[in-house]
VOPAGU-2260 file (C-alpha; in pm, 1 decimal, decimal comma):
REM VOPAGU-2260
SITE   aa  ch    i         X         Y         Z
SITE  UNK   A    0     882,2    4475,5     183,2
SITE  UNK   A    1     593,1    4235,1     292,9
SITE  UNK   A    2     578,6    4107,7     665,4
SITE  UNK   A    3     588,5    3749,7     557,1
SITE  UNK   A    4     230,5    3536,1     659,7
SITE  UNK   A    5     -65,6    3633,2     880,8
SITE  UNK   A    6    -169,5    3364,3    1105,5
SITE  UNK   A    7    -512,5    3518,2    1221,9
SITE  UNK   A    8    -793,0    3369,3     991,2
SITE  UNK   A    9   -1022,0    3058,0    1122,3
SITE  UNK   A   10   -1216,3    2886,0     876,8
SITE  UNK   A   11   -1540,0    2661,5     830,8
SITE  UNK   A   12   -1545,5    2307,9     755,8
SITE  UNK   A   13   -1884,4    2141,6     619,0
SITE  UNK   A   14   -2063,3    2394,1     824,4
SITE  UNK   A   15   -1849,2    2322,5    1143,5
SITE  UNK   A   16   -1667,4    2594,4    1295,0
SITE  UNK   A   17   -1324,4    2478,7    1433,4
SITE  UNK   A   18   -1269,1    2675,9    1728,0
SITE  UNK   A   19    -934,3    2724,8    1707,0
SITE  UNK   A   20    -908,6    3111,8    1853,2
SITE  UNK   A   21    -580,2    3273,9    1629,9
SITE  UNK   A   22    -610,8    2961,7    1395,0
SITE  UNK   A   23    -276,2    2941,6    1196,5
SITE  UNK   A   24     -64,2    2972,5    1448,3
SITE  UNK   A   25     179,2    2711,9    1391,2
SITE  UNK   A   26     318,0    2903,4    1087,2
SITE  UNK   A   27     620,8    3080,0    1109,4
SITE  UNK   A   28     521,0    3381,1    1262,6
SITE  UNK   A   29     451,3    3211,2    1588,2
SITE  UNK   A   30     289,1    3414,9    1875,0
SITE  UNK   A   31     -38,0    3449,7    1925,1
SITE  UNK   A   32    -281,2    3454,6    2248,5
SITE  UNK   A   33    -327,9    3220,1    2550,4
SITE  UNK   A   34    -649,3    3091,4    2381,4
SITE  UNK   A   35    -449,5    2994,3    2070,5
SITE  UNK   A   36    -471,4    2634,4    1935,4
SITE  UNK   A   37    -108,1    2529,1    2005,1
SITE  UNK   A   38    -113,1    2170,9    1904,6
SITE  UNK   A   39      94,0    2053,1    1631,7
SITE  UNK   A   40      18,7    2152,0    1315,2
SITE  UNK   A   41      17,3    1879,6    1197,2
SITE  UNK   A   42    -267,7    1737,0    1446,4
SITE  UNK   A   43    -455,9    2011,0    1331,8
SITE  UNK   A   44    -446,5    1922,8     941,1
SITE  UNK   A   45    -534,5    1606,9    1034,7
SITE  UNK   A   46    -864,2    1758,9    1197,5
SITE  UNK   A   47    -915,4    1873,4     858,9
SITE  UNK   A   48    -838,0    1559,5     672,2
SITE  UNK   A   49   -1101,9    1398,0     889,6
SITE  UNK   A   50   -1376,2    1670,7     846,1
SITE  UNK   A   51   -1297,7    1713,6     478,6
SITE  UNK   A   52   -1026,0    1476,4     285,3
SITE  UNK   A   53   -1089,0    1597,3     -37,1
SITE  UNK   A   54    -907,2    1918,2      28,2
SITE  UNK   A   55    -546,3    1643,4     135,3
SITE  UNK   A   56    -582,1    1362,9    -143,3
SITE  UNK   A   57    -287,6    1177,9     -77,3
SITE  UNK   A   58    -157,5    1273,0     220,9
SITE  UNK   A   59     -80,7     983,5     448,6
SITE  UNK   A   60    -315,7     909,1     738,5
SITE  UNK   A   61    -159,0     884,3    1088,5
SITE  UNK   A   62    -180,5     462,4    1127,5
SITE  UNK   A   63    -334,6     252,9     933,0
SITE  UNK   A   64    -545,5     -45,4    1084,3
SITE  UNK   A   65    -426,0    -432,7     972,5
SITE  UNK   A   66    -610,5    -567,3     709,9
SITE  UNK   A   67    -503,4    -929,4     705,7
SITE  UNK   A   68    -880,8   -1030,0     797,3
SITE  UNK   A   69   -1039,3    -844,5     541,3
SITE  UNK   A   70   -1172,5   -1001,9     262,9
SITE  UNK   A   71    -973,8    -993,6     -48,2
SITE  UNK   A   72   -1070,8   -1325,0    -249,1
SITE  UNK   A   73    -676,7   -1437,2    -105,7
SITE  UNK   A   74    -477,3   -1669,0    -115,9
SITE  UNK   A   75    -477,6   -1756,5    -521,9
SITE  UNK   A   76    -365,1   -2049,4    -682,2
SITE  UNK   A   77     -25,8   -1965,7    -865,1
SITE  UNK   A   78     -48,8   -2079,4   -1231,6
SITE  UNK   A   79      40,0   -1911,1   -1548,3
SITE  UNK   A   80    -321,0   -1948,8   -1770,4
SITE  UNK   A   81    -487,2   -1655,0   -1572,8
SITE  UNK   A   82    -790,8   -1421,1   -1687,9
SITE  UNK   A   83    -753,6   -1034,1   -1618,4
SITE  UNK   A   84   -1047,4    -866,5   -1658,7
SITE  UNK   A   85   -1094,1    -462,4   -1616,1
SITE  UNK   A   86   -1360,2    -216,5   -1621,9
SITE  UNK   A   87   -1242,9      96,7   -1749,4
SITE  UNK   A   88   -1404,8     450,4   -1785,1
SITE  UNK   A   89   -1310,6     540,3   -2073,1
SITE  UNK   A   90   -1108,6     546,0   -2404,2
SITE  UNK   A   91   -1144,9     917,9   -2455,3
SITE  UNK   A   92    -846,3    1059,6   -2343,7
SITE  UNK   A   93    -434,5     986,1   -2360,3
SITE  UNK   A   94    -471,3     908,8   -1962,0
SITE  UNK   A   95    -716,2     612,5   -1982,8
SITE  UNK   A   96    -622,5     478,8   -2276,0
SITE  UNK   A   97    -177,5     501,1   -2161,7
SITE  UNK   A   98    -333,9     280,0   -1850,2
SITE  UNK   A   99    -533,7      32,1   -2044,4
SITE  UNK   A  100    -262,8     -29,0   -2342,2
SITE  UNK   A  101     -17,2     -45,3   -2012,1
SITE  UNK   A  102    -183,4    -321,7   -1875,8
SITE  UNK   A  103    -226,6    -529,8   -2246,6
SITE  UNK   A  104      81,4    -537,8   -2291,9
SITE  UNK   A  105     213,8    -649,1   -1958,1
SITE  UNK   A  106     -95,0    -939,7   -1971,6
SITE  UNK   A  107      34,5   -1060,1   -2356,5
SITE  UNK   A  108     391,7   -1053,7   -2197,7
SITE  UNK   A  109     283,4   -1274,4   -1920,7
SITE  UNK   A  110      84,9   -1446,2   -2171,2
SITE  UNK   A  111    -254,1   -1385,4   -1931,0
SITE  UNK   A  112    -620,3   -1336,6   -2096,5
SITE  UNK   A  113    -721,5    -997,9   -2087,0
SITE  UNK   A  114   -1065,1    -841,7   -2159,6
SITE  UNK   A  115   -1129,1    -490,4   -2098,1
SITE  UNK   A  116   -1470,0    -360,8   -2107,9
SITE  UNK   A  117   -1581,0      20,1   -2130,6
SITE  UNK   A  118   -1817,7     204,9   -1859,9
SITE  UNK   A  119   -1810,9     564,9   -2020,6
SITE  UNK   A  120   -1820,2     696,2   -1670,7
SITE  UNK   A  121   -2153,2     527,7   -1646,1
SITE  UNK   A  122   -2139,2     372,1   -1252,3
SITE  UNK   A  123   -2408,5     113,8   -1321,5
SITE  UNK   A  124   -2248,2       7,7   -1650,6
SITE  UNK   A  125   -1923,2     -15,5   -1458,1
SITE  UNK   A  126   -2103,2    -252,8   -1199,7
SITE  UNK   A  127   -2306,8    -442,8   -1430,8
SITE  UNK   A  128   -1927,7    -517,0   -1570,6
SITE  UNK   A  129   -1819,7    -605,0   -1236,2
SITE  UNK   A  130   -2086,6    -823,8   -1198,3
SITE  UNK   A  131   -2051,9   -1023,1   -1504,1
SITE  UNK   A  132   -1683,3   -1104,8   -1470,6
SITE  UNK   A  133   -1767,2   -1216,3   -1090,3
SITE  UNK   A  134   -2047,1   -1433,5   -1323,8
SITE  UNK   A  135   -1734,4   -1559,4   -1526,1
SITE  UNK   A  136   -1530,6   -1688,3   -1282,3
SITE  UNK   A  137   -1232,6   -1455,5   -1372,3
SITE  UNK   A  138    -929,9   -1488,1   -1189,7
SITE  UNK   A  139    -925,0   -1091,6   -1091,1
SITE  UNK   A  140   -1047,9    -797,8   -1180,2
SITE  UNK   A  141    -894,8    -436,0   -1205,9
SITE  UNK   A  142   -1210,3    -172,9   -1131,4
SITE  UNK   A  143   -1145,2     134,7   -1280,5
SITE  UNK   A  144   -1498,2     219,3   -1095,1
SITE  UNK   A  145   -1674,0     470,7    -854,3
SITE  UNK   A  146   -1545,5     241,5    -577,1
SITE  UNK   A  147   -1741,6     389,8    -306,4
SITE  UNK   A  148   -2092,9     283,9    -551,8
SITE  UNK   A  149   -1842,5     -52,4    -591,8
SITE  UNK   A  150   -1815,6    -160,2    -240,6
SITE  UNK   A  151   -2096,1    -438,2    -210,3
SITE  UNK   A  152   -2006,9    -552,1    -552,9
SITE  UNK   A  153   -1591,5    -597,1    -466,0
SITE  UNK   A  154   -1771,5    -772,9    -138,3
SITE  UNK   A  155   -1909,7   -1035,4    -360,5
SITE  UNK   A  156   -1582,0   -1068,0    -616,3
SITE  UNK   A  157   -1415,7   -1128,3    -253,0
SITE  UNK   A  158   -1685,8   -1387,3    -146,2
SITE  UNK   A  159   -1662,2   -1580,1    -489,6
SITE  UNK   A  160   -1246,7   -1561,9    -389,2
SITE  UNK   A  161   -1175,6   -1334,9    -718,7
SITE  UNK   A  162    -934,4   -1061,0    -602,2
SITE  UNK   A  163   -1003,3    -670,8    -718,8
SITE  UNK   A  164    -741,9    -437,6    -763,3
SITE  UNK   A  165    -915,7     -83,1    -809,7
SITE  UNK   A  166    -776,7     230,7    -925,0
SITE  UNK   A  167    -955,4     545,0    -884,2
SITE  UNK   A  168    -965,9     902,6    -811,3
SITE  UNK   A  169   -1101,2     807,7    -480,6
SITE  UNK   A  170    -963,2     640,4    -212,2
SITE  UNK   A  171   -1087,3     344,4     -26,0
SITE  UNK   A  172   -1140,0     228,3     339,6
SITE  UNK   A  173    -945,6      11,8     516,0
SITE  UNK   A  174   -1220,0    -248,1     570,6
SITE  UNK   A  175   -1324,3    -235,6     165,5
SITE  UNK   A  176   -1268,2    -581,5      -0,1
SITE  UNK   A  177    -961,8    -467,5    -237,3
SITE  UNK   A  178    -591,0    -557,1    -247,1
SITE  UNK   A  179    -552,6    -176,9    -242,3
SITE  UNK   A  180    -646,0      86,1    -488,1
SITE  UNK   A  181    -428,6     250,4    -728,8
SITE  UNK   A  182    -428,7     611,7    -765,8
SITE  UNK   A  183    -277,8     973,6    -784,3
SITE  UNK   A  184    -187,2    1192,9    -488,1
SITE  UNK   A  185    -372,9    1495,7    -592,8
SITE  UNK   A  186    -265,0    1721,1    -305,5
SITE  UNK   A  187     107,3    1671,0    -355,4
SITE  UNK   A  188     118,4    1708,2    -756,2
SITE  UNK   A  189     -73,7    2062,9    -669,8
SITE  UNK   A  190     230,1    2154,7    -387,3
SITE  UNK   A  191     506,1    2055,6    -633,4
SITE  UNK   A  192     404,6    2269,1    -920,3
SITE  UNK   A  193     358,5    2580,1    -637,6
SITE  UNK   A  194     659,7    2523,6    -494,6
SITE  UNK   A  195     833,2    2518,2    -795,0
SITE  UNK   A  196     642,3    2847,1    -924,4
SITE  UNK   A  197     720,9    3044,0    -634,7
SITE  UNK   A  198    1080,4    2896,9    -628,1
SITE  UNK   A  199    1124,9    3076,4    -988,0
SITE  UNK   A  200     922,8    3385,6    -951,0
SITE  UNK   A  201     901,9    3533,7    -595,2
SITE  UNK   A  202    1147,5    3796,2    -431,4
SITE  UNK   A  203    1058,9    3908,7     -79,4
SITE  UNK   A  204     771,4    4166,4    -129,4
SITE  UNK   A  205     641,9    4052,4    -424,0
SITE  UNK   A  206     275,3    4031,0    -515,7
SITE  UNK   A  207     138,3    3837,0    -748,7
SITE  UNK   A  208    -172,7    3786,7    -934,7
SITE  UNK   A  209    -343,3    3482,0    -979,3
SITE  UNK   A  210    -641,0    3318,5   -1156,5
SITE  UNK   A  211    -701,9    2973,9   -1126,5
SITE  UNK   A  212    -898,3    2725,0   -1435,9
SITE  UNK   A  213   -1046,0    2433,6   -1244,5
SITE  UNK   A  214   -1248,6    2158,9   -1307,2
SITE  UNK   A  215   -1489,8    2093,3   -1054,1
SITE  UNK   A  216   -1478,1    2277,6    -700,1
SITE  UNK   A  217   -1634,2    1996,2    -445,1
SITE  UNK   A  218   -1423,1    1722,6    -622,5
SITE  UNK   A  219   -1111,9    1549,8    -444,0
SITE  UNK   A  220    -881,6    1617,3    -713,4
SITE  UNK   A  221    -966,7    2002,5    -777,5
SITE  UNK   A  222    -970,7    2083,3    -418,8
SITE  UNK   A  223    -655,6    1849,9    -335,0
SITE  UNK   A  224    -486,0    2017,9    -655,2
SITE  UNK   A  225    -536,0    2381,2    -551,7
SITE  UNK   A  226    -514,6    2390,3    -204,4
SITE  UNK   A  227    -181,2    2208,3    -252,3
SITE  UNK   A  228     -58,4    2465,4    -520,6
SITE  UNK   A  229    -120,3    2732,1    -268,7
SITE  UNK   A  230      11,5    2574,2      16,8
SITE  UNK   A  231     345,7    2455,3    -165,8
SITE  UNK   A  232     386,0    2823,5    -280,9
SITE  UNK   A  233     347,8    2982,8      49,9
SITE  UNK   A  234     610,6    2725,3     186,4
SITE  UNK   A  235     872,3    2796,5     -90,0
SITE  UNK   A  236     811,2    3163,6     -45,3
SITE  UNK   A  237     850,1    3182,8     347,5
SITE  UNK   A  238    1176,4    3043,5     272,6
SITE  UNK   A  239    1273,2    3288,6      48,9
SITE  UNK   A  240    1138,9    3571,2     248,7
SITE  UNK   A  241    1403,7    3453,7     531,6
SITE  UNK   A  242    1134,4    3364,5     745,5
SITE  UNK   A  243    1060,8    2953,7     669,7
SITE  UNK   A  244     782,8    2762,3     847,6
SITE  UNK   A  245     927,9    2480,2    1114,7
SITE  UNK   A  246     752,3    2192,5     880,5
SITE  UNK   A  247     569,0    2146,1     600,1
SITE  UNK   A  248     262,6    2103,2     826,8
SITE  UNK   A  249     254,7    2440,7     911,7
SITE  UNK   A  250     235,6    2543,7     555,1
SITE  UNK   A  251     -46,5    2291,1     466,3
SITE  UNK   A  252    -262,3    2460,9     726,3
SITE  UNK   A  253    -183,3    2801,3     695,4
SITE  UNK   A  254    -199,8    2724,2     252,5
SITE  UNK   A  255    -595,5    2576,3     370,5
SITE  UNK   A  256    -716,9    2832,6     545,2
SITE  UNK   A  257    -607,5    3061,4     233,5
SITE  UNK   A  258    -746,0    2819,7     -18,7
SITE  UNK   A  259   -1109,8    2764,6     171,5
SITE  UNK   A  260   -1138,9    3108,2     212,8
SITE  UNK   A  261   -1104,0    3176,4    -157,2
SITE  UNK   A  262   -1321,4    2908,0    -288,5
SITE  UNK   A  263   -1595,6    2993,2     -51,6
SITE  UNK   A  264   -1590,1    3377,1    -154,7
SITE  UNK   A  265   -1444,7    3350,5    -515,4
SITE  UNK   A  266   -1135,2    3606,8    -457,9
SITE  UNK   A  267    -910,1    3740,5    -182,8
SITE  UNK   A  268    -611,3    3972,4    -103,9
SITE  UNK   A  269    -374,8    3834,0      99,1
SITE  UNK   A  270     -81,1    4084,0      -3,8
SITE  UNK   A  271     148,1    3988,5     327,8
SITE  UNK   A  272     146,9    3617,7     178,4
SITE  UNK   A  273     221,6    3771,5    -169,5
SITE  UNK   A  274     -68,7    3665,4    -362,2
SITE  UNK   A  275    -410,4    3833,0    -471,7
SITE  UNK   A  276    -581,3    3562,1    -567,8
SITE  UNK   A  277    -820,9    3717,7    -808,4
SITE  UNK   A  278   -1041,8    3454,6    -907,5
SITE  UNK   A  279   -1147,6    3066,2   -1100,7
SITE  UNK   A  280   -1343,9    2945,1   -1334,8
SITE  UNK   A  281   -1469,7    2574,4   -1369,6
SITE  UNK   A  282   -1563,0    2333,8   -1667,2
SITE  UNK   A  283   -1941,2    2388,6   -1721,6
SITE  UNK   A  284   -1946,2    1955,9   -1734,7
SITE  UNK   A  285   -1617,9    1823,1   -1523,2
SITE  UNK   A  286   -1457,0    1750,9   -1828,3
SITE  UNK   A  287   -1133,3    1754,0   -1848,3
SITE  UNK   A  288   -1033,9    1874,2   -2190,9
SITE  UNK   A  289    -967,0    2113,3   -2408,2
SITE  UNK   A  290   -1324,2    2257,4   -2452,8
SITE  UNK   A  291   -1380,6    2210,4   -2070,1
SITE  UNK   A  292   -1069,9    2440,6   -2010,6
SITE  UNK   A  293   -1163,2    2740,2   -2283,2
SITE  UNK   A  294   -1551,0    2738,6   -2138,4
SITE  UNK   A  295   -1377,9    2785,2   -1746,1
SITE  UNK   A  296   -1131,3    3057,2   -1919,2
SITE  UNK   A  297   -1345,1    3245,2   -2075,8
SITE  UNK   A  298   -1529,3    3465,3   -1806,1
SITE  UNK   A  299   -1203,3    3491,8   -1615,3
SITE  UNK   A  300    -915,4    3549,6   -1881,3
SITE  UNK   A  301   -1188,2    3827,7   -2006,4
SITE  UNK   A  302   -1217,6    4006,2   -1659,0
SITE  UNK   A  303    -822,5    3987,0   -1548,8
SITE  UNK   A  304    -637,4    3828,1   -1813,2
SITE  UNK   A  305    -458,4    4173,5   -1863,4
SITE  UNK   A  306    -330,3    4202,7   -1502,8
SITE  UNK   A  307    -314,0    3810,3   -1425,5
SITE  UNK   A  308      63,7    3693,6   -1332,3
SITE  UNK   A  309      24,3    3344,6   -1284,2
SITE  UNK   A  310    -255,3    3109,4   -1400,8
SITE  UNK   A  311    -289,4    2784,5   -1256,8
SITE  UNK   A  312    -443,9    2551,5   -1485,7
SITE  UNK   A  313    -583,4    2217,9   -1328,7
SITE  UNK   A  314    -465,4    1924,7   -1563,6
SITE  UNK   A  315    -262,0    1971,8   -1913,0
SITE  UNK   A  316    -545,3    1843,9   -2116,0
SITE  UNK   A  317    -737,7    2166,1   -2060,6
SITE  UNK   A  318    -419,1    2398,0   -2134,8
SITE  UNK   A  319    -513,5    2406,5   -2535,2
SITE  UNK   A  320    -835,0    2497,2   -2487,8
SITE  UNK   A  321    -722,2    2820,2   -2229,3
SITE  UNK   A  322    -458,3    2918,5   -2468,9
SITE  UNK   A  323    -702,4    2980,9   -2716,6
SITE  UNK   A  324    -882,9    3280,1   -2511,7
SITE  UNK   A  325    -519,5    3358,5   -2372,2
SITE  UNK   A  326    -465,3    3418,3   -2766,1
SITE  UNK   A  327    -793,0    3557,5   -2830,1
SITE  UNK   A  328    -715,1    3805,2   -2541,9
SITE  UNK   A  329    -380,8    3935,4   -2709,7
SITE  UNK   A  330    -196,1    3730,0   -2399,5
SITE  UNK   A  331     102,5    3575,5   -2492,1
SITE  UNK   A  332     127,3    3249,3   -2207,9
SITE  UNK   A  333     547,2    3242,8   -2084,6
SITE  UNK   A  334     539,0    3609,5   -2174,2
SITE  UNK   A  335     248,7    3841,6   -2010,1
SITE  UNK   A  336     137,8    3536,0   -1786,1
SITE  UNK   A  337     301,1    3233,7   -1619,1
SITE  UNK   A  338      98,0    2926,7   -1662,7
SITE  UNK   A  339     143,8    2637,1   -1417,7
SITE  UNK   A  340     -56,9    2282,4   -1443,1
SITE  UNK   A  341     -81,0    2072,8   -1153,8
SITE  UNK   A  342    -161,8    1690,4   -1367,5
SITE  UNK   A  343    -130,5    1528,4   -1594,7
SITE  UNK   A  344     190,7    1537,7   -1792,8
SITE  UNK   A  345      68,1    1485,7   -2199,3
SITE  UNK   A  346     260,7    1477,2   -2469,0
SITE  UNK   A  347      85,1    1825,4   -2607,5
SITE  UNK   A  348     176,0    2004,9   -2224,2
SITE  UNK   A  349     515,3    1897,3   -2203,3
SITE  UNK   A  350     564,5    2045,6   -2554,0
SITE  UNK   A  351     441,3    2340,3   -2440,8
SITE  UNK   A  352     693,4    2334,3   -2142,1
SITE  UNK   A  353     958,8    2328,2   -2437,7
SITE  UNK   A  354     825,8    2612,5   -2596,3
SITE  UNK   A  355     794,3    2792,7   -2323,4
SITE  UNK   A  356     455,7    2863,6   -2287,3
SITE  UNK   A  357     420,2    2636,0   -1955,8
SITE  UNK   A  358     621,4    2614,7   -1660,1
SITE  UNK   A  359     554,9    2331,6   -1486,1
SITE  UNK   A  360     328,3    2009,8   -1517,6
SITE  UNK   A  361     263,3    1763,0   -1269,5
SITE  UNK   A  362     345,9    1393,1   -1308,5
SITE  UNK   A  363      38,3    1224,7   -1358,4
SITE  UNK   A  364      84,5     955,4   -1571,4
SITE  UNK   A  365    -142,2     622,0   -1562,3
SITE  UNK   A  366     133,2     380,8   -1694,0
SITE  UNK   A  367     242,0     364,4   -1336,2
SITE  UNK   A  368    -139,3     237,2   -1270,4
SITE  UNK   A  369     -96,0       7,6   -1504,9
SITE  UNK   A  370     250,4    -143,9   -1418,7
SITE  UNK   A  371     139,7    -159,6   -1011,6
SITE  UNK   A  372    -173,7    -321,9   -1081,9
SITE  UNK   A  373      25,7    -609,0   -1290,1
SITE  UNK   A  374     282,6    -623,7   -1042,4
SITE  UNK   A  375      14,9    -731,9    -803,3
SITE  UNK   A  376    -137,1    -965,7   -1065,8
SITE  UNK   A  377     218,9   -1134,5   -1128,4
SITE  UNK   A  378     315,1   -1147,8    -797,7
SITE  UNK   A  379     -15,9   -1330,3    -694,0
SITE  UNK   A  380      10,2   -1582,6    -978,5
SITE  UNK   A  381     326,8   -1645,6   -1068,4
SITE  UNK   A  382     526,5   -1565,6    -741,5
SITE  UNK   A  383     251,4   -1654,5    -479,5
SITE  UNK   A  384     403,7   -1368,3    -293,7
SITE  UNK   A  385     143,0   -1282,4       5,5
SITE  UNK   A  386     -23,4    -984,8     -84,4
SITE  UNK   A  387    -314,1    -981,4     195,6
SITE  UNK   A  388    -206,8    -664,9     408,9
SITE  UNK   A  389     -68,5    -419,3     112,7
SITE  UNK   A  390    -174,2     -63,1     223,5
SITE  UNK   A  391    -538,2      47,2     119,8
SITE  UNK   A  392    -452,4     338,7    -112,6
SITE  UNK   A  393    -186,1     253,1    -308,2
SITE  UNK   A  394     -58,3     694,3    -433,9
SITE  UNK   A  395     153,9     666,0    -731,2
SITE  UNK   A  396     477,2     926,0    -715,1
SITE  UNK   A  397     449,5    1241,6    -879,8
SITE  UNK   A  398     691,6    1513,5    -940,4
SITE  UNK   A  399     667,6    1866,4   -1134,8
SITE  UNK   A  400     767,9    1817,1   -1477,0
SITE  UNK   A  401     936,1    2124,2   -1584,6
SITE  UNK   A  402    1215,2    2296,3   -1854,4
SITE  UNK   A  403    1525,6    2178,8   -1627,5
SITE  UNK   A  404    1366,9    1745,4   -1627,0
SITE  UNK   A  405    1159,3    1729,4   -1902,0
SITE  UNK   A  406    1437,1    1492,8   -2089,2
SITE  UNK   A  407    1362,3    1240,7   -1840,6
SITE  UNK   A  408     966,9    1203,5   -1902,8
SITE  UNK   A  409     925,3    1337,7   -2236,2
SITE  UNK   A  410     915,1    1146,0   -2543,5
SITE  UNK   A  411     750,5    1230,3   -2885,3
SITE  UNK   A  412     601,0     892,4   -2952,9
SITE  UNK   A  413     464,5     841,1   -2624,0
SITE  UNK   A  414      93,9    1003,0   -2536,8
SITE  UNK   A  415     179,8    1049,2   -2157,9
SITE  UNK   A  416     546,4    1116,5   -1934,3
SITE  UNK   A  417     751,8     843,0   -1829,9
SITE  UNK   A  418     624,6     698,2   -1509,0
SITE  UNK   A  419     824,5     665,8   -1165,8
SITE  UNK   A  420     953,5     350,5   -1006,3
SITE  UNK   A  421     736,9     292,9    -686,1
SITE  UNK   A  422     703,5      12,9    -438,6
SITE  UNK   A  423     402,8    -170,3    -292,0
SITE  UNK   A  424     392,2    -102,3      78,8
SITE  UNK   A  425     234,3    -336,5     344,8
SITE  UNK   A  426      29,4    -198,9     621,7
SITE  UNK   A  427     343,8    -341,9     842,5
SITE  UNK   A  428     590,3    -120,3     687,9
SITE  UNK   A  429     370,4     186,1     672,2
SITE  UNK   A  430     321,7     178,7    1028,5
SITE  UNK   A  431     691,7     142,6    1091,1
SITE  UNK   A  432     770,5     455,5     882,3
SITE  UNK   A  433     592,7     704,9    1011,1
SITE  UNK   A  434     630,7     974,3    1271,7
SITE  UNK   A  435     461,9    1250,5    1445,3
SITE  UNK   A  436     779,8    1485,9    1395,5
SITE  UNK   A  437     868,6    1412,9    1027,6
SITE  UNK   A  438     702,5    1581,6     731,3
SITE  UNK   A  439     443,0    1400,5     544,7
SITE  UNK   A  440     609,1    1370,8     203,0
């Protein structure tokens, strides 16, 4: 039977060693030497947030800073004639085009103007769309942009007193000139889906096997995704081993050190843990999709796919294209391997989930995007509710979709899963609900 975790490795962050002598040793083994870090562990994942937040996407900073004097284009005139106007990526796939149908229809039931324009992923088309609708005299704009490229331009919306909502798949700074920005939490979708994996699967002293088909290794949502999966199945499977870490903090710095040390050398035993993480493969483009998944299958389903036990795909809109050379290898997916998605919840995944060929998916759909960026456009205009200090980064819910839910998202006429009800938080009630002792989600 395995030992349960090691808590020895220390790890390298941008090229800046963290001197933290017996790093890891918050986890549940505990002990260690007199040189040992023995902050909280959850001081030290902050360290780690603040060195590199693309690995935590989503996870909660500590306090957030008021933002009443930041400019936001605030207060608005309530009337019911407004003009939405959006910049949008792209109408390529069921995500961005479930978010921009999402918010026509909740502008024609207002009865608002809408006009959506299309940047395919191009950042200076998406500005040069900013730009004109600041030109306009629109009465707010929703940036589906690169908001960190955005920032000067969301400076002048605010200036010409045009509020932006943005929604992104990167988060914004306090100080940048948004109502807040709309997006997923990577990191936690990732945890559920592990959690939920090892909750089905592990028995104290197994070892498992498992590749990993990513998109993009240096991106916030691949790195937030995976290092979430890993640390979410080491937390379910302490707990099973009898042995459970004191927090989840413990687990998300003991599941980084695992996951940093694996993307940096491209494999790694760690049988105490009970994984052999045996290797990844990424879309040759960062798309995506169906051909972006077969192309980062290929090389890896060919080299292990015969002694692979679990295969962590990164969204559900790749999963067609990897079981093609799961097929083409003479692996049947649910049956020699057990295939686990961390995003985005499409119609075609969650069909899969019913045949059996996936196990979990998770919730990642964009009509919540939608129906929190109108919220904030109706509650501007036609309840004049003050929306000046709403938190910066605005994470949409998520949850793993899997065999035992999937009536409650899943719906053959609908391109995406049922989204969650959320709320809009203020920086106010953020600060209020925090604590250095409670777990971050």
């Amino acid at each position: 039977m395995k030992k349960g975790i090691r808590l020895t490795a220390c790890f390298m962050i941008l090229g800046l060693l963290l001197t933290l002598a017996g790093c890891g040793g918050g986890g549940s083994g505990g002990g260690g030497t007199a040189a040992e870090d023995n902050r909280p562990a959850r001081d030290k994942v902050y360290d780690i947030i603040e060195a590199y937040p693309i690995a935590f996407s989503g996870i909660p900073p500590k306090e957030l800073a008021d933002r009443t004097d930041v400019a936001k284009g605030l207060p608005v005139e309530k009337k019911t004639s407004v003009r939405v106007a959006m910049s949008s990526g792209t109408m390529g796939s069921p995500f961005f085009t479930t978010m921009q149908q999402g918010v026509a229809s909740l502008a024609a039931e207002y009865g608002y103007d809408f006009d959506l324009q299309i940047s395919d992923f191009n950042t200076e088309v998406g500005l040069q769309q900013l730009d004109a609708f600041i030109t306009q005299g629109v009465d707010i704009i929703l940036a589906n942009v690169d908001v960190q490229a955005a920032a000067p331009t969301f400076k002048r919306a605010a200036d010409a007193g045009i509020p932006v909502i943005a929604t992104s798949n990167q988060p914004v700074t306090s100080d940048t000139n948004v109502i807040t920005c709309i997006l997923s939490g990577s990191y936690k979708s990732g945890w559920y889906v592990g959690e939920y994996t090892a909750r089905k699967l592990y028995e104290p002293g197994m070892v498992f096997n498992v590749g990993f088909v990513l998109i993009q290794l240096g991106s916030g949502d691949t790195e937030s995704r995976s290092n979430g999966f890993i640390s979410g199945f080491l937390y379910a499977a302490r707990e099973i081993d009898g042995k459970p870490y004191p927090s989840k903090w413990e687990a998300m710095f003991d599941g980084y050190d695992v996951w940093r040390r694996f993307a940096d050398s491209g494999k790694l035993s760690e049988p105490d843990l009970g994984l052999e993480l045996m290797g990844y493969g990424q879309t040759p483009n960062a798309n995506p999709d169906a051909p972006g998944g077969q192309a980062a299958a290929e090389d890896l389903i060919v080299a292990h796919g015969q002694t692979m036990d679990i295969l962590f795909v990164e969204c559900d809109p790749m999963w067609p294209g990897v079981e093609v050379v799961l097929r083409q290898n003479s692996i049947v997916p649910g049956q020699d391997v057990y295939v686990t998605c961390a995003a985005d919840g499409t119609r075609e995944g969650m069909e899969a989930i019913l045949e059996g060929k996936l196990m979990a998916i998770g919730n990642n759909s964009s009509s919540m995007n939608a129906i929190g960026m109108m919220t904030i456009v109706r509650n501007l205009f036609a309840d004049g509710l003050d929306m000046n200090n709403i938190v910066p980064n605005t994470y949409t819910p998520t949850i793993a979709i899997t065999m035992e839910n999937i009536g409650d998202f899943y719906d053959p006429n609908e391109p995406l899963a049922g989204g969650l009800q959320y709320a809009l938080q203020t920086v106010d009630d953020y600060n209020a609900s925090i604590s250095p002792t409670s777990d971050p989600f």
